[in-house]
C-alpha positions as CSV (number, residue, x, y, z in Angstrom):
1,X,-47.7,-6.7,20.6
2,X,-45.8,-9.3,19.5
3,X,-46.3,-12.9,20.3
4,X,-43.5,-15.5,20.3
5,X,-43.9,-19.1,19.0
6,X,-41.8,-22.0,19.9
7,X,-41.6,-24.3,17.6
8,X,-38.7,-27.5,17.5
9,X,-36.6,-25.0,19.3
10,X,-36.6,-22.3,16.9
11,X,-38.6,-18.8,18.1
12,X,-40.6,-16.9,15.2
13,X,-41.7,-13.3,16.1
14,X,-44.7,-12.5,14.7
15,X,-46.6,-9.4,14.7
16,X,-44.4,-7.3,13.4
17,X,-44.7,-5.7,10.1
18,X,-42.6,-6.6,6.7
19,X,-40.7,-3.5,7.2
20,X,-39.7,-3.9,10.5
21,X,-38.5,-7.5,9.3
22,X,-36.2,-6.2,6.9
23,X,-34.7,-3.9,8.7
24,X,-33.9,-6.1,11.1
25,X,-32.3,-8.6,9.5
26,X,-29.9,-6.0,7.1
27,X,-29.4,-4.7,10.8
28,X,-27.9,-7.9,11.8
29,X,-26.5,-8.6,8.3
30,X,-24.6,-5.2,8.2
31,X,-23.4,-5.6,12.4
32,X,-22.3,-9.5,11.2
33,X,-20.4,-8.1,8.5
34,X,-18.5,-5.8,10.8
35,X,-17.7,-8.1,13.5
36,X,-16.3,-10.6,10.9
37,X,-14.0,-7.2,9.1
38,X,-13.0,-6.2,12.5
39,X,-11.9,-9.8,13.4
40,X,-9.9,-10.3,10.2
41,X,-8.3,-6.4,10.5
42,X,-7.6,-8.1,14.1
43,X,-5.9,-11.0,12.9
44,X,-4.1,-9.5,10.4
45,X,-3.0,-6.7,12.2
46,X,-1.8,-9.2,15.2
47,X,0.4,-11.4,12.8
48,X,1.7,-8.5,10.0
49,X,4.7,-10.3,10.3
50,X,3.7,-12.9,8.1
51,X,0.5,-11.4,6.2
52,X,2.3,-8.4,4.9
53,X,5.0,-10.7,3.0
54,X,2.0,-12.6,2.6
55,X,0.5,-10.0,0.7
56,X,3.7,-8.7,-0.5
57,X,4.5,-12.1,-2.2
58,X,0.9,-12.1,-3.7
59,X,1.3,-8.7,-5.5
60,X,4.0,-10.2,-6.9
61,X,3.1,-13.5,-8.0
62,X,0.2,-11.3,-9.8
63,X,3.2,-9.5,-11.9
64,X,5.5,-12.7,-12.3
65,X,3.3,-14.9,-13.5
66,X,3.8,-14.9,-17.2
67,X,7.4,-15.6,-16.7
68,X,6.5,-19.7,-15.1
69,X,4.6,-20.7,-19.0
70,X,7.4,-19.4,-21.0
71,X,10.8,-20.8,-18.5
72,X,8.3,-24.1,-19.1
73,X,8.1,-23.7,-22.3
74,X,11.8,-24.1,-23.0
75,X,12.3,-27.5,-20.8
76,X,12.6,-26.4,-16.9
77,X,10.1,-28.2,-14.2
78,X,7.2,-25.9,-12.5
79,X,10.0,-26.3,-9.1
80,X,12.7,-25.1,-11.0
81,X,10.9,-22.5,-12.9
82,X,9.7,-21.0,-9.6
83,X,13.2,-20.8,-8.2
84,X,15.2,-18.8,-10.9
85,X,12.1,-16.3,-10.9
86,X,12.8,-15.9,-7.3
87,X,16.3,-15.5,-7.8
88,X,16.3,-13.6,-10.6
89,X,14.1,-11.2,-8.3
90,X,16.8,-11.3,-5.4
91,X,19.3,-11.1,-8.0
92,X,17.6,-7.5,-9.0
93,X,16.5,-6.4,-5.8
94,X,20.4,-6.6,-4.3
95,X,21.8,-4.9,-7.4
96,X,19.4,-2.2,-7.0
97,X,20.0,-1.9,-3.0
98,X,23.5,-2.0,-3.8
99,X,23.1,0.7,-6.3
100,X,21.1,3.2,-4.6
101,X,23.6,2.5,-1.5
102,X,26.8,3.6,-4.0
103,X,24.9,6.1,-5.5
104,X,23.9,7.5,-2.6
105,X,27.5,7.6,-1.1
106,X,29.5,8.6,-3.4
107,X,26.8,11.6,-4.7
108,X,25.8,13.1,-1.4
109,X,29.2,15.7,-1.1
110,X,28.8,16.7,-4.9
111,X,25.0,17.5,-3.9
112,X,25.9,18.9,-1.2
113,X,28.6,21.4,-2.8
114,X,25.9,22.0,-5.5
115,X,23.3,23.3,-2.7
116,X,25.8,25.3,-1.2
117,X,26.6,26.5,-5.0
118,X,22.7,27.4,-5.2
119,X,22.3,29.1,-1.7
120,X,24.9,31.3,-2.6
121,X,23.6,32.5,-5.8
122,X,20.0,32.9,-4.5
123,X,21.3,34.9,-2.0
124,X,22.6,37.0,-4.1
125,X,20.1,37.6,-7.0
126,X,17.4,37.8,-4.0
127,X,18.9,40.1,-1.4
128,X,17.4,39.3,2.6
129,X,14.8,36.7,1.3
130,X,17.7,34.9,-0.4
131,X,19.9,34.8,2.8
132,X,16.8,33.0,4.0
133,X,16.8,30.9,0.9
134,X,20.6,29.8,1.9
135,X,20.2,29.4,5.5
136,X,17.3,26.3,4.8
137,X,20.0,25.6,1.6
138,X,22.5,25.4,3.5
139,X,21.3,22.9,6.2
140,X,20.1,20.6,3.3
141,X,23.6,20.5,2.8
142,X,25.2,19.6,6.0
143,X,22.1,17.1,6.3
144,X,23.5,15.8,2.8
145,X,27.1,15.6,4.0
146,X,26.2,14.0,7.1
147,X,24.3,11.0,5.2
148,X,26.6,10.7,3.2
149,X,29.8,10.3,5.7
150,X,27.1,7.9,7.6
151,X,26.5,5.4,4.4
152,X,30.2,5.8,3.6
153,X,31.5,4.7,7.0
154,X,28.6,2.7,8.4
155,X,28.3,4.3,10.9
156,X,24.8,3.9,12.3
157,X,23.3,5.8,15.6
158,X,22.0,3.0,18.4
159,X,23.5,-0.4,16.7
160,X,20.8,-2.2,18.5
161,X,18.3,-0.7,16.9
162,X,19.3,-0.7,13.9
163,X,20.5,-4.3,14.0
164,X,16.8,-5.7,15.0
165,X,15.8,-3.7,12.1
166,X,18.0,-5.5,9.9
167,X,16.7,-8.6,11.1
168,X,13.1,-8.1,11.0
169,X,13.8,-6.6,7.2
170,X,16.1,-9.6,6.1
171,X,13.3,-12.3,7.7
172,X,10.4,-10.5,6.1
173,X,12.5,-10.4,2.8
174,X,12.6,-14.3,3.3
175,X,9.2,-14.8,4.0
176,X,8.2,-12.8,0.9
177,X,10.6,-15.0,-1.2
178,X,9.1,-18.0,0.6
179,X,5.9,-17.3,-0.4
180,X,6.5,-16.2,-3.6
181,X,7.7,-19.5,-4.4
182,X,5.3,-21.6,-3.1
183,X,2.6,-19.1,-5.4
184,X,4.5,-19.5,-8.6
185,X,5.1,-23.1,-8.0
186,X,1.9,-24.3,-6.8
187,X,-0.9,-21.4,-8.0
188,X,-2.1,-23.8,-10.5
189,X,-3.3,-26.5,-7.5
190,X,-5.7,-23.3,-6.1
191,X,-8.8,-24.1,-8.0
192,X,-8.7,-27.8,-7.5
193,X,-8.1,-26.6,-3.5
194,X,-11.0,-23.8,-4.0
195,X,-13.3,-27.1,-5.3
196,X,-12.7,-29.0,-2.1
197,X,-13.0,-26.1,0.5
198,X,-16.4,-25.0,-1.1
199,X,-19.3,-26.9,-0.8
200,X,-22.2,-28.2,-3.4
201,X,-22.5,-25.8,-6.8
202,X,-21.3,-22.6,-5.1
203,X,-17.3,-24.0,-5.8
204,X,-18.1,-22.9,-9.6
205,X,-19.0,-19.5,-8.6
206,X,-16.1,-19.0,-6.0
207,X,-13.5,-20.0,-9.1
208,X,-15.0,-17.3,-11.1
209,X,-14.8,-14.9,-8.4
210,X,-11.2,-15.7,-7.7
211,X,-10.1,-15.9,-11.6
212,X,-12.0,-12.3,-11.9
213,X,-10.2,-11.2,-8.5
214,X,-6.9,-12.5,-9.8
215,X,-6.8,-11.4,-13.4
216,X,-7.4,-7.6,-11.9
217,X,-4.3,-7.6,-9.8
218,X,-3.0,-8.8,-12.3
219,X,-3.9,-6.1,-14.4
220,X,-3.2,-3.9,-11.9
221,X,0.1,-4.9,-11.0
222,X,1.4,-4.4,-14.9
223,X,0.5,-1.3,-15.5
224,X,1.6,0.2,-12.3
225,X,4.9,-1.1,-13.6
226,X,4.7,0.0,-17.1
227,X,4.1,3.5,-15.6
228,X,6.5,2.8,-13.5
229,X,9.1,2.3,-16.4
230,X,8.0,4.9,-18.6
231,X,8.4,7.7,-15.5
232,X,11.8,6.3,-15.0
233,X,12.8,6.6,-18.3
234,X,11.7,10.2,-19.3
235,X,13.1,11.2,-15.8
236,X,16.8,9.4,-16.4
237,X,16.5,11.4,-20.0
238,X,15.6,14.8,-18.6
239,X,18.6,14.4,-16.1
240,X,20.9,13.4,-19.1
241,X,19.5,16.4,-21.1
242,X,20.0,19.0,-17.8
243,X,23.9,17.2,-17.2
244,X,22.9,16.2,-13.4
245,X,25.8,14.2,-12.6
């Protein structure tokens, strides 16, 4: 039976065996550890509108980083620094959109003449299953047409829609811009910051933690993008050896 001991207002069971104990308190560890994920899923969940550029901006302070030390290195300020990284990222980021937009519209009826092309010669090398073969063909190609006639003329089913869209994609783009400066411009204040928020000798362990932390996204983010490259250049050299257009 256990027996309960006040003492200064703190209660001590006793009685109960070491085991017990120890489950116990993991028990309680593990449940406090849950409570505090779900809250922070909560939170971030609830205001996604600012922690996905949030997070967005920090993936990409992890990849544009090296750029600050050398701009610095040939005379700019950390302020100015910051700002032609972020708009040589909105610089690349429109050209692309814009790209991909032309692209898109000015490709879709040659694609769409090539499917039609292919349906018909599957259908004839293939007999009944190749009629088959053309009827899904063929409605790739209307889809193809109709995209393209929609990016060519702007013409965009329920306006409302898609103009809150818009909005929501053009704030976001801001916020991640926003952030992005404020992490290239003043990343190197966040030990110093780290220091203050954490008390007594543990500050020296949380830097560590956080240059370990970093140094892998870091890591991380770079070679995504090197594979990124490398994919896009063998597949822009295999469409120039096929002659896709």
């Amino acid at each position: 039976m256990a027996q309960v001991r006040d003492s200064g207002g703190d209660r001590l069971f006793t009685g109960l065996s070491p085991t017990t104990r120890k489950v116990a308190a993991w028990s309680a560890t593990v449940l406090l550890a849950l409570g505090v994920a779900t809250f922070i899923v909560f939170v971030v969940v609830g205001l996604r509108a600012a922690t996905v550029p949030f997070i967005l901006a920090l993936l990409g302070t992890a990849l544009l980083q090296p750029l600050m030390p050398w701009l610095m290195k040939h005379g700019t300020s950390r302020t100015l620094a910051a700002g032609l990284t972020c708009a040589g990222l909105v610089i690349l980021v429109c050209a692309a959109l814009v790209g991909v937009v032309q692209s898109l519209s000015e490709s879709a009826g040659k694609i769409a003449r090539g499917l039609a092309e292919a349906g018909d010669e599957l259908a004839d090398r293939f007999g009944s299953v190749g009629e088959r073969m053309q009827s899904a063909v063929d409605g790739m190609s209307d889809a193809g047409t109709a995209i393209g006639r929609s990016v060519a003329s702007g013409v965009v089913s329920g306006l409302s829609l898609a103009t809150q869209v818009l909005a929501g994609l053009v704030l976001a783009l801001a916020l991640v811009f926003l952030f992005l400066f404020l992490f290239l411009r003043d990343g190197n204040r966040t030990e110093a910051f780290a220091r203050r928020l954490v008390p007594g000798g543990q500050a020296e362990t949380a830097v560590a933690c956080g240059r370990q932390a970093y140094a892998s996204l870091s890591g991380y983010m770079r070679g995504t993008m090197l594979i990124a490259v490398i994919d896009a250049l063998l597949i822009f050299t295999g469409l120039v050896i096929l002659g896709v257009p």
